[in-house]
N, C-alpha and C positions, 0 to 999 in steps of 0.2 A: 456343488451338488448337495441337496439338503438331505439331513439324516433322515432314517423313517423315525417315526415319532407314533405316539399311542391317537386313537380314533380319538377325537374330541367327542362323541356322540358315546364313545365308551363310557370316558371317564364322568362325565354328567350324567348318564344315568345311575353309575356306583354313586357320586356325591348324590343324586337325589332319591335312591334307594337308605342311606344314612342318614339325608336329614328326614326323610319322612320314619324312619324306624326310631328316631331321637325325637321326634314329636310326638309320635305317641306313647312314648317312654314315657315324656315330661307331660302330656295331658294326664296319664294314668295319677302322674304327684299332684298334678294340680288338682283335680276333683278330690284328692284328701286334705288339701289346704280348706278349703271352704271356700262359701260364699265371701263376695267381697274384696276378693283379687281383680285387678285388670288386666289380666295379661293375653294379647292380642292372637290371634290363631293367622300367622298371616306367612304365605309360600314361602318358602328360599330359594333362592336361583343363585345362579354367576351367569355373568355377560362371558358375549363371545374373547373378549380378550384374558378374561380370568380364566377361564377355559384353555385358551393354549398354553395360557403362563403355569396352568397346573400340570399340562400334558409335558411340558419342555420338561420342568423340573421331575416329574416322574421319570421320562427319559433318561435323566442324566445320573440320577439318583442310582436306577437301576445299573446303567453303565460303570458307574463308577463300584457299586457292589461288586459285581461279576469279574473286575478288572482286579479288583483287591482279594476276591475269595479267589481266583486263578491264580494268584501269587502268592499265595499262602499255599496253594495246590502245588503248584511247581516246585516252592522251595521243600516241600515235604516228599517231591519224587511222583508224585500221583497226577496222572494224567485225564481227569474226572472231576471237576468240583462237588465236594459231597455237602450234605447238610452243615455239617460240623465247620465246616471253612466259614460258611457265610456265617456261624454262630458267632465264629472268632474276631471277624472281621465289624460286627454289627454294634458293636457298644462304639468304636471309634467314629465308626462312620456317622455313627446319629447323631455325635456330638460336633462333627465337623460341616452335616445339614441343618 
């Protein structure tokens, strides 16, 4: 049985809501560089396989969070994952993604 996983048509639109908000971050710098740069104005995309491979890995990313902040829950008695759990739990985890 395969897990649910995030909408592939989600997450492409967040990635292309970012790279388009990062382009025109970096055109805003570019037009104070000057005349005489080359630098090409050209779309970003990901193919349909970078696309799952980003969906899977958010998936697991997330699971693996919720798994380690419930267990910091439980061992504190609290029946609830709060803010604070996932605070605690989040320096470890980024260094282990």
């Amino acid at each position: 049985m395969e897990e649910a996983t995030f909408e592939c048509d989600l997450i492409r639109d967040i990635l292309k809501r970012v790279w388009t908000t990062r382009s025109t971050a970096t055109d805003a710098l570019d037009s104070e560089v000057g005349v005489g740069t080359s630098r090409k104005n050209r779309p970003t995309s990901a193919n349909g396989n970078a696309l799952k491979l980003t969906c899977e890995l958010l998936r697991v990313f997330i699971t693996e969070a919720v798994q380690r902040a419930a267990a910091i829950a439980e061992a504190e008695g609290v029946s609830q994952i709060e803010a604070t759990h996932l605070e605690s739990i989040l320096p470890q985890l980024l260094l282990d993604f």
